[in-house]
KOLGULUM-564449 format. One line per 4 residues: number of its first residue (from 1); their letters; for each residue x, y, z of C-alpha. Coordinates in nm, 2 decimals. Example, Ala and Ser with C-alpha at 12.3 -4.5 7.8 and 13.67 -1.06 7.14 Angstrom:
<rokes>
1	AS	1.23 -0.45 0.78 ~ 1.37 -0.11 0.71
</rokes>
This chain:
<rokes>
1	XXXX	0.09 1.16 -4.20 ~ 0.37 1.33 -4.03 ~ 0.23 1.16 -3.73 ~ 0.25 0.83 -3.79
5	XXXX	0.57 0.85 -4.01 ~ 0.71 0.95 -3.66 ~ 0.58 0.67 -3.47 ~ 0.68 0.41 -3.68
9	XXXX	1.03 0.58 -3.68 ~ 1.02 0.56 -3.32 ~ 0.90 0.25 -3.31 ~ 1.18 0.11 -3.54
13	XXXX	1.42 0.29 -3.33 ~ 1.34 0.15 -3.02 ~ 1.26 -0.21 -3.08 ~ 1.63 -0.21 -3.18
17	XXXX	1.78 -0.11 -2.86 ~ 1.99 -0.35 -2.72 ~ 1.93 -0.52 -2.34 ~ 1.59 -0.62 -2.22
21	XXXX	1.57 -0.36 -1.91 ~ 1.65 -0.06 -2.18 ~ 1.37 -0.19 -2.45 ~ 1.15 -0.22 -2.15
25	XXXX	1.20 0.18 -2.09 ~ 1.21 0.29 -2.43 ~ 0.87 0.07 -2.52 ~ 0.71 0.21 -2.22
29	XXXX	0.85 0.57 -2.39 ~ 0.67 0.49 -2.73 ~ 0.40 0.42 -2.52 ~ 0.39 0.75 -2.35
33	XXXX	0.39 0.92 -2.70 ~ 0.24 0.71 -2.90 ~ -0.10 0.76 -2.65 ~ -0.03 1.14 -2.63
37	XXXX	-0.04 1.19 -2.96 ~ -0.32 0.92 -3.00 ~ -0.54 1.08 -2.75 ~ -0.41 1.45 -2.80
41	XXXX	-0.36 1.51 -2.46 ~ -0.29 1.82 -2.32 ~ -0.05 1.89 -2.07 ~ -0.26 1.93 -1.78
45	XXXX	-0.47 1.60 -1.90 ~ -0.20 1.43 -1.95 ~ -0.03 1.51 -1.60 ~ -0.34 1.36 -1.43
49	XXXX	-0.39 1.06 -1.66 ~ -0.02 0.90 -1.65 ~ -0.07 0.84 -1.30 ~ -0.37 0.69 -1.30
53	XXXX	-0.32 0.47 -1.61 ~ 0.05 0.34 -1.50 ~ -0.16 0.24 -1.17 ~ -0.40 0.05 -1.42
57	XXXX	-0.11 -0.10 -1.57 ~ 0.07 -0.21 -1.27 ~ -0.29 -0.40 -1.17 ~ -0.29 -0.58 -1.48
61	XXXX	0.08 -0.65 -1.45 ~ 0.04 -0.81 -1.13 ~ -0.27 -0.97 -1.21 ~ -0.11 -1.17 -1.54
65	XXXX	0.18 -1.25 -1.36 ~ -0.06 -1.46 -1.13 ~ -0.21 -1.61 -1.45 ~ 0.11 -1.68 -1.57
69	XXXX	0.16 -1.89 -1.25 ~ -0.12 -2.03 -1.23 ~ -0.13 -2.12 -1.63 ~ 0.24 -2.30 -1.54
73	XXXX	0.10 -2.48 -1.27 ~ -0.22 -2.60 -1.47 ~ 0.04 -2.76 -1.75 ~ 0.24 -2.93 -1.45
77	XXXX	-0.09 -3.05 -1.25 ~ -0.35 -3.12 -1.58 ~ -0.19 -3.46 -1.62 ~ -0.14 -3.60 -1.28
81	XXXX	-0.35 -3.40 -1.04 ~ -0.72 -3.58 -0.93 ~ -1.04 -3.37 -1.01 ~ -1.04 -3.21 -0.72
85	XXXX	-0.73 -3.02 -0.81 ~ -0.81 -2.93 -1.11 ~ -1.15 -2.83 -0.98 ~ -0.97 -2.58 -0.77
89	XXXX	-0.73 -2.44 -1.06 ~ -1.01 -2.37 -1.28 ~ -1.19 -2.19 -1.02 ~ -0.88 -1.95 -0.98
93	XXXX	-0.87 -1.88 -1.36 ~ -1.22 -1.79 -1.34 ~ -1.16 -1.59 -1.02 ~ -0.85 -1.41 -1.22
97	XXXX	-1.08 -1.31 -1.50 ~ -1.34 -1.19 -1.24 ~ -1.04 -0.98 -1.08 ~ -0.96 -0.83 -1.43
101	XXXX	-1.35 -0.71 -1.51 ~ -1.30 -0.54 -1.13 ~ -1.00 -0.34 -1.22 ~ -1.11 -0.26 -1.56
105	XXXX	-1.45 -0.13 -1.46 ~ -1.25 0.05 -1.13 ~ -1.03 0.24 -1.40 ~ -1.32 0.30 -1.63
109	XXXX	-1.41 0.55 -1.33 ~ -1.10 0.70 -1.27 ~ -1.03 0.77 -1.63 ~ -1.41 0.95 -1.67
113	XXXX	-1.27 1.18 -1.36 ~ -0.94 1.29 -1.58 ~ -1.03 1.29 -1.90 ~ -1.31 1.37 -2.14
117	XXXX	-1.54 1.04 -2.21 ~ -1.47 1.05 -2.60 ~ -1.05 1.02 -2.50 ~ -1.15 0.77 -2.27
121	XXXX	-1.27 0.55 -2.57 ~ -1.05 0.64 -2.78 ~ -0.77 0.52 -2.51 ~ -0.92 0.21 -2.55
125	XXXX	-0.89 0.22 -2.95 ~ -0.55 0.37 -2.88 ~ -0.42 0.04 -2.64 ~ -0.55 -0.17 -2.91
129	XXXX	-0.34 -0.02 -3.20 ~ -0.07 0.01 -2.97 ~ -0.05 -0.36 -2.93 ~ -0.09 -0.41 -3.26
133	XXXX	0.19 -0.21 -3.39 ~ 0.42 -0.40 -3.14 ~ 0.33 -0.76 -3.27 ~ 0.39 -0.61 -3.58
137	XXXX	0.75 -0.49 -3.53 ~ 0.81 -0.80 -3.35 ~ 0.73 -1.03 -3.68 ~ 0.87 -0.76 -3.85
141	XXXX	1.20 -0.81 -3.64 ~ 1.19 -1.21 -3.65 ~ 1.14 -1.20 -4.02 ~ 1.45 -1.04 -4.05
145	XXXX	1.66 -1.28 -3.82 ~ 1.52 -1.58 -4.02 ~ 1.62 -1.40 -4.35 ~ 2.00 -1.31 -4.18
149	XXXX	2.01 -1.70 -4.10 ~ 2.03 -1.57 -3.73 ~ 1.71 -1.72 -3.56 ~ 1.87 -1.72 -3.22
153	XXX	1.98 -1.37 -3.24 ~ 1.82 -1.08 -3.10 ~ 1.89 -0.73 -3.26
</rokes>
């Protein structure tokens, strides 16, 4: 209990930072402890695994950045663009998606290497939860703007 009143203090804490770049940091410092605590790393697991999993996560950020892109250019071509086009576009979606099953299944070995295969699932629990706790403090967050008449307002 202790545990989790901590992280959602933490949590709290950080998503009301002020500045993008410095809720950037201190998310990606929940992160560090909420999956440490999660996994219940110890210090030599956990001085292996950050490397390999904030190369995972660099992967991924690159690769939805391309969606992203591609995603934007799709909503600027889907209306004017022949068949071919489009043809094209929805092959590179399909190709992106292929490119995420690659890393995923790449990092499924590397994580086996550094850490014991039941923490390797339960990372995959753990970046679930993770993301769920963020949506929540982020409706959590806009609730309370809407209630402060402040919609436009970020805390």
């Amino acid at each position: 209990m202790k545990n989790v009143v901590f992280i959602l203090l933490f949590l709290s804490g950080l998503l009301q930072a002020q500045g993008q770049e410095r809720m950037g940091e201190q998310i990606e410092a929940f992160k560090i402890a909420f999956f440490t605590q999660k996994l219940n790393l110890t210090s030599q697991e956990a001085e292996v695994f950050w490397p390999v999993y904030n190369e995972y996560s660099s992967e991924l950020d690159d690769l939805r950045r391309k969606r992203n892109q591609l995603q934007q250019e799709v909503k600027r071509e889907i209306l004017s663009s022949d068949n071919q086009k489009l043809e094209a576009l929805s092959d590179q979606f399909i190709a992106l998606k292929k490119e995420e099953n690659n890393i995923s299944e790449k990092y499924h070995q590397k994580f086996k290497q550094v850490l014991p295969i039941r923490k390797v699932i339960m990372l995959y629990k753990a970046e679930q939860e993770f993301k769920q706790e963020l949506l929540k403090e982020i409706q959590r967050r806009r609730q309370e703007r809407m209630k402060s008449g402040r919609p436009g307002v970020r805390n």
